[in-house]
C-alpha positions in Angstrom: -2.9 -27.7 0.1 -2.8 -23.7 -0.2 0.1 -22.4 -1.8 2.0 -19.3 0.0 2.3 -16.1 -2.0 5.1 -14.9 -3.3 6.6 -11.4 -2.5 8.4 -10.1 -5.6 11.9 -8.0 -5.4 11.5 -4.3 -5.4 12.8 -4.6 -8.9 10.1 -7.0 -10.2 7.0 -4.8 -8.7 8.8 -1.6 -10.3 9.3 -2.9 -13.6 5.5 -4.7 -13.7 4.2 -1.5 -12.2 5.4 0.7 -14.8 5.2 -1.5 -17.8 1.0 -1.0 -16.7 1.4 2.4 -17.0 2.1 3.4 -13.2 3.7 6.6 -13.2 5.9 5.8 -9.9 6.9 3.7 -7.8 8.3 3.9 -4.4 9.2 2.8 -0.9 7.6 4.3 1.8 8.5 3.8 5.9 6.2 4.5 8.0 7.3 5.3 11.9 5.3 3.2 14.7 2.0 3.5 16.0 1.1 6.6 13.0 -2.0 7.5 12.4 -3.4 9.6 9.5 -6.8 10.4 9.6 -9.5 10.1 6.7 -8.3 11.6 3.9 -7.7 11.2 -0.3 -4.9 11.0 -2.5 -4.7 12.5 -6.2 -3.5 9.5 -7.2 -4.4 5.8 -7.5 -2.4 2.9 -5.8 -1.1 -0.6 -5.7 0.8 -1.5 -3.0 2.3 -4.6 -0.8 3.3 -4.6 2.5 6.7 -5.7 3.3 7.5 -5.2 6.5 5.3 -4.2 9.8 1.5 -4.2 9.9 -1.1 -1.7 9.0 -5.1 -1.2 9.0 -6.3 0.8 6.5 -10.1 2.1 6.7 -12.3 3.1 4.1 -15.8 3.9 5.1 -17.1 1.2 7.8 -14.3 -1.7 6.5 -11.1 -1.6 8.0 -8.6 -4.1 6.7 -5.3 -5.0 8.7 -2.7 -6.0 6.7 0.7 -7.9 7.0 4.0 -8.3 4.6 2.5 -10.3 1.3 -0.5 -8.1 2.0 -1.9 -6.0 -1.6 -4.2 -3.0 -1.1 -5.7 -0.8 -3.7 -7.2 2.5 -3.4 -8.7 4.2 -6.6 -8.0 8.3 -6.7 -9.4 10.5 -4.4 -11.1 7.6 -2.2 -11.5 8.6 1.3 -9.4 6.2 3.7 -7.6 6.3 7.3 -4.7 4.7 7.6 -2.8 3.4 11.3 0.7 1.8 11.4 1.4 -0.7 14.3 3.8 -1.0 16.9 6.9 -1.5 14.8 5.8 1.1 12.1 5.3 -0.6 8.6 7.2 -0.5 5.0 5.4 -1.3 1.8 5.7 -0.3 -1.7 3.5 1.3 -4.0 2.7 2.5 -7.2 1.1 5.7 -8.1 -1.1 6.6 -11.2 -1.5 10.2 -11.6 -4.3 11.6 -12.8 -3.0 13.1 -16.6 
């Protein structure tokens, strides 16, 4: 039997997040059907998706992602990302480069 993951409160990732040494960690709402070519991000990330759905591309893989979904992206990795038809909200936590 397969046991469902848990989504933690905005809370709970904030305060794990941080306590590893993530510098922020926010909400972010993306509007529907978005798309943002390939591009980088000074920062690294952690994030869940919590509400929506989302594919995000790096190189030939292209993941689509749903709430309970995690994604990672180190610093200045290339990616695309594109937001579905009812837009998509997940949080994430930044590491800036020091």
């Amino acid at each position: 039997m397969s046991q469902a993951t848990v989504t933690p409160s905005f809370d709970e990732f904030k305060a794990a997040h941080l306590a590893r040494g993530f510098d922020e960690v926010l909400e972010r709402q993306w509007a529907p059907n978005t798309v943002l070519g390939d591009h980088t991000h000074p920062f690294a990330v952690e994030a869940i998706v919590v509400q929506g759905e989302m594919w995000l591309s790096c190189g030939s893989d292209t993941r689509h992602l749903k709430p309970g979904d995690r994604f990672e992206l180190d610093a200045e990795v290339l990616h695309a990302e594109r937001y579905g038809e009812q837009g998509a909200t997940y949080w994430v936590a930044r590491r800036n480069k020091r």
